[in-house]
C-alpha positions, 0 to 999 in steps of 0.5 A: 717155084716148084714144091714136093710134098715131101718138103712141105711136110718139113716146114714149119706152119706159122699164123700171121696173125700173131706169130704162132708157130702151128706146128709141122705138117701132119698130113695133106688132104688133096683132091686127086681129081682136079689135082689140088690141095684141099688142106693142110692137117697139123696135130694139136698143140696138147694143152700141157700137164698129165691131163694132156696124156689121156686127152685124145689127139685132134687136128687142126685143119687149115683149108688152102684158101687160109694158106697167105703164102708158101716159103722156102722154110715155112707156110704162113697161113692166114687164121684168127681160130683154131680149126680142129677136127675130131679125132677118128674115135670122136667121129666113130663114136658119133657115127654109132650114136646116130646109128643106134637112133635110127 
């Protein structure tokens, strides 16, 4: 079976571990090189209430290896955890710490 990108992004993730759906496909990490995927990146799931709108945004993760399957409308994935990324601003933010240390 042969696949776009641009379809995958329109599938919705799920886990099998319990029936989770994880979201939509926010973006692909793929290493152009060896031309395969590394990974595929989905927003988090915001926690609900007014707190959520302040909270900065964080991905989640899931490497190809956790990917069990890729369907004709879903991608289920093989995960027990959360995988999450720090936000671009978390990471800035650590960057200048480490700098200013030096």
């Amino acid at each position: 079976m042969l696949i776009k990108v641009s379809e995958m992004r329109d599938m919705e993730v799920i886990s099998l571990h319990d029936g989770r759906r994880l979201g939509p496909i926010m973006d692909i990490e793929m290493d152009l090189d060896e031309g395969r995927i590394l990974a595929l990146i989905l927003p988090e799931e915001p926690a609900g209430g007014f707190s959520s709108l302040f909270r900065s945004a964080r991905e989640l993760w899931i490497p190809y290896e956790q990917i069990y399957r890729i369907g004709e409308d879903v991608i289920l994935v093989d995960i027990t955890g959360e995988i999450l990324a720090p936000a671009p601003e978390e990471t800035r933010e650590v960057n200048k710490e480490d700098e200013e240390d030096e």
